[in-house]
N, C-alpha and C positions, 0 to 999 in steps of 0.2 A: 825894321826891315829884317836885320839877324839882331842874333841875341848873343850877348855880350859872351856866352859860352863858345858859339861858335866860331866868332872872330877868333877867338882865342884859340882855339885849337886848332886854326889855321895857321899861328904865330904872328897874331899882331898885335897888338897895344888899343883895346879900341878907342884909347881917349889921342892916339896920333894916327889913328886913317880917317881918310873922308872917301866916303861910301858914294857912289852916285851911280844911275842906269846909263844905260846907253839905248840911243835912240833908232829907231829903224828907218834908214835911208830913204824906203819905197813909202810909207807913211806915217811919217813922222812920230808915232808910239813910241812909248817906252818898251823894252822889250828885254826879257828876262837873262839879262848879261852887265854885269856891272865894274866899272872902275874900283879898283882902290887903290888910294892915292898915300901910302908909307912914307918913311921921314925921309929916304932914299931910293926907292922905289917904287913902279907901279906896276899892278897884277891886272889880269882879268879875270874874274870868276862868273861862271857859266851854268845855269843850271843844264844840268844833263837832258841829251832830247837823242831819243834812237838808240843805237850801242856807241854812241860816242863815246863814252867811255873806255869799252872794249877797244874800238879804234884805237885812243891815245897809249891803251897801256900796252898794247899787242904791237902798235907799228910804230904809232908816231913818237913813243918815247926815246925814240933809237936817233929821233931826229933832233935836232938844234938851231937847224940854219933853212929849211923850208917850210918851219909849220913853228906855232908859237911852241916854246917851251917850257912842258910837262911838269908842273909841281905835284901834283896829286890829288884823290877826288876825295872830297868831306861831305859826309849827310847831315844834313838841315831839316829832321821832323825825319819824314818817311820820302825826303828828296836826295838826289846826286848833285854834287856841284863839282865842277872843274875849275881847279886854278891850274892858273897859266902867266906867260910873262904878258904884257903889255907892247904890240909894237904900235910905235909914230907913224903909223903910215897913210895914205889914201888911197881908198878904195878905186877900182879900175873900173868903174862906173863911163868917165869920161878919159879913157885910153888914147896917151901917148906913146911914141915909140920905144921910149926908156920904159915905161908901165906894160906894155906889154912884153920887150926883151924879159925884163926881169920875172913878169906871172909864166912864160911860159919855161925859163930857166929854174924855176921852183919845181914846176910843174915833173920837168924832167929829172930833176935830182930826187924827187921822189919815188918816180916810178924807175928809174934805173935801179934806188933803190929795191925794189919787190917785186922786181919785173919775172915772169914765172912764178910768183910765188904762192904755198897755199893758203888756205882759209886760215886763222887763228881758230882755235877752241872758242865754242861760242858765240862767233862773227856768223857765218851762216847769209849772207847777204845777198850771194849770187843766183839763189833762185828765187830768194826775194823779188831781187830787179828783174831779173826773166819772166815771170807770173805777170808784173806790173808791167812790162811791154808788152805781153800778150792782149792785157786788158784794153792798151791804148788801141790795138788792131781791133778791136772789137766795136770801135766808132768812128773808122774813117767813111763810108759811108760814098766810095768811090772806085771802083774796079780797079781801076791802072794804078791809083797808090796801095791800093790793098796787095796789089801782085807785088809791087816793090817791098812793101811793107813785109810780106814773107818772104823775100830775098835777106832783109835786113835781119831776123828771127833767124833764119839758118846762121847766117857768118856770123852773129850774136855768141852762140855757142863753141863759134867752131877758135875767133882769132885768138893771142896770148890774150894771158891776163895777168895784169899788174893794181896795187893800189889807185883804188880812182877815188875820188870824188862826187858823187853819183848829183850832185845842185852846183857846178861851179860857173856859178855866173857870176860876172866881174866884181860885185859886193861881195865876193866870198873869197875875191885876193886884194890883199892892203899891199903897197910899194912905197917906199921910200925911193931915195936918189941912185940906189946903190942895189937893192934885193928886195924880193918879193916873200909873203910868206901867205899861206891859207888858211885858211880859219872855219868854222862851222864843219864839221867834219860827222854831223849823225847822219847823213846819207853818204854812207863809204862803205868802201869792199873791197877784198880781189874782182876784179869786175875785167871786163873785154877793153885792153890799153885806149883805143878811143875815147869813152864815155865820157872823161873829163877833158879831152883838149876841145869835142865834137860842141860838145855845150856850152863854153865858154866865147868860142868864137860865133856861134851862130846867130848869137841874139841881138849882135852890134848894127847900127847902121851911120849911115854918115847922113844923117841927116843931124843940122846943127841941133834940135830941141831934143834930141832922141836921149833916150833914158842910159841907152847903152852905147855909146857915141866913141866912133872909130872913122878914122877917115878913108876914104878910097884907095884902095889898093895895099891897105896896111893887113886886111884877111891873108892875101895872098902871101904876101911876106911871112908871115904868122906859118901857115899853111908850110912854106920851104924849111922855115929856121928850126919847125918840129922835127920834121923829117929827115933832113941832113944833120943834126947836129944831136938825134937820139936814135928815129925807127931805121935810119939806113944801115948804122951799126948792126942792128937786129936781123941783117940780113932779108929785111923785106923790102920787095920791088916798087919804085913809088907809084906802078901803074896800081899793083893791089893795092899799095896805100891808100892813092888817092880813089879807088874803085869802093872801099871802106869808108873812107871817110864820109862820102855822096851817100851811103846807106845811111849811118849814124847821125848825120846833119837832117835827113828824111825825117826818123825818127826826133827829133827837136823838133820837126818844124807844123808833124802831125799835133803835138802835145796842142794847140791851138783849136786845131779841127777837131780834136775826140772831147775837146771841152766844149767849144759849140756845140756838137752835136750830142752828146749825153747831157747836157744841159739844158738843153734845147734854147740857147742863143747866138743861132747861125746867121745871125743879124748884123755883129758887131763889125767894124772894121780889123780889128786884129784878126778877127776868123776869116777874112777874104783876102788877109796879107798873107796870114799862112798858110790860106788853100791854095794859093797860088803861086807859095812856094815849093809844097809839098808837089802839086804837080807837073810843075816845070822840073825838079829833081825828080820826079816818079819815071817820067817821060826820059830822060837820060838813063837811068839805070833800067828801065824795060827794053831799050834799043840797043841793049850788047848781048 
């Protein structure tokens, strides 16, 4: 798997770690992220995907207590790897009240961290993600979310920007009993303050078998405790807040419909759940 040189000059003994992968929640794969298990510790090492790299050394190394803990990156051949600590935690897949308190008190202590802040050297990310929302307008293939759809493009560029997240869906925050932390970090940026609360809440439902499983009335909660307890400070009004939000959440909900339709699998039942959320939210944001 590595070679005895490279254990090694990450500092460990490689006749005391045991090496193993970790497996990918959504199906079951091995996937390139692995355990190591030391005489008193345990790490995680990551092959590099995106500027996650750039990410950890530029932002998240400042941090300790909302994102894993930065030991350094080592090349394997012509690869990037990231070591990091190891947290015990469970993913917010099947989200409780404590599981969500705690992902979204991460959430906030990172961006209070960076909040206004600019690009790192390098990072470059926010016209990346700008480009790739334009692309997604390019297959909604519906008038009235298409009008919304350029409502959301305008205030895209226009709200703060803090570190986001730009994939945080609930496999992408681990909780314990106590604190949350985030993980997978190569789609990040200064990016528009929504991006990562917008996507993390929108994909839940409460339906028992559901992948992303939140019970009734726990969005809404979610929804206040962001806003009172980070964006209020920030001196924004919770009607724009929440008039953002409706845009942002749009944008989630298209992500379904520009894949049916550039795909051409406008067949599926996920694409008639998201069309029909997309236009019930389209239809709200067109009538103000």
């Amino acid at each position: 798997m590595f070679s005895d040189d490279f254990i090694k000059e990450m500092g460990f003994d490689k006749d005391s770690v045991k090496i193993s992968p970790f497996i990918n929640e959504e199906d079951g794969e091995e996937y390139e992220v692995w355990k190591i298990e030391a005489e008193e510790k345990t790490f995680v090492l990551k092959k590099e995907k995106g500027k996650e790299a750039i990410i950890y050394e530029n932002y998240l190394s400042v941090l300790n207590e909302h994102a894993p803990k930065f030991y350094g990156i080592f090349e394997h051949g012509e690869e990037k790897h990231l070591l990091m600590e190891y947290f015990d935690g469970e993913t917010t897949t099947k989200c409780d009240r404590i599981k969500l308190k705690n992902a979204i008190d991460a959430l906030i202590g990172i961006q209070k961290t960076f909040w206004n802040s600019e690009e790192a050297e390098g990072d470059g990310y926010y016209n990346e993600s700008l480009l790739k929302r334009k692309k997604r307008g390019e297959f909604l293939f519906d008038e009235e979310i298409e009008k919304a759809y350029g409502r959301f493009l305008k205030r895209y560029e226009e709200i703060p920007r803090t570190l986001c997240h730009d994939d945080l869906l609930p496999f992408n925050i681990l909780s314990d009993s106590e604190k949350a932390v985030i993980i997978d970090w190569e789609y990040a940026g200064i990016l528009p303050y929504l991006v990562s609360f917008s996507r993390f809440i929108a994909h839940f439902s409460s339906e028992e078998d559901a992948f992303f499983f939140l019970e009734d009335g726990e969005k809404e909660w979610a929804i206040d405790y962001y806003y009172n307890n980070f964006i209020k400070e920030k001196g924004i009004q919770y009607s724009e807040f929440m008039d953002d939000l409706d845009l942002f959440l749009l944008y989630e909900y298209c992500e379904w419909v520009m894949i049916g339709n550039k795909y051409e699998d406008a067949k599926g039942e996920r694409f008639y759940q998201y069309l029909s959320l997309a236009k019930e939210k389209a239809g709200k944001i067109n009538s103000k």
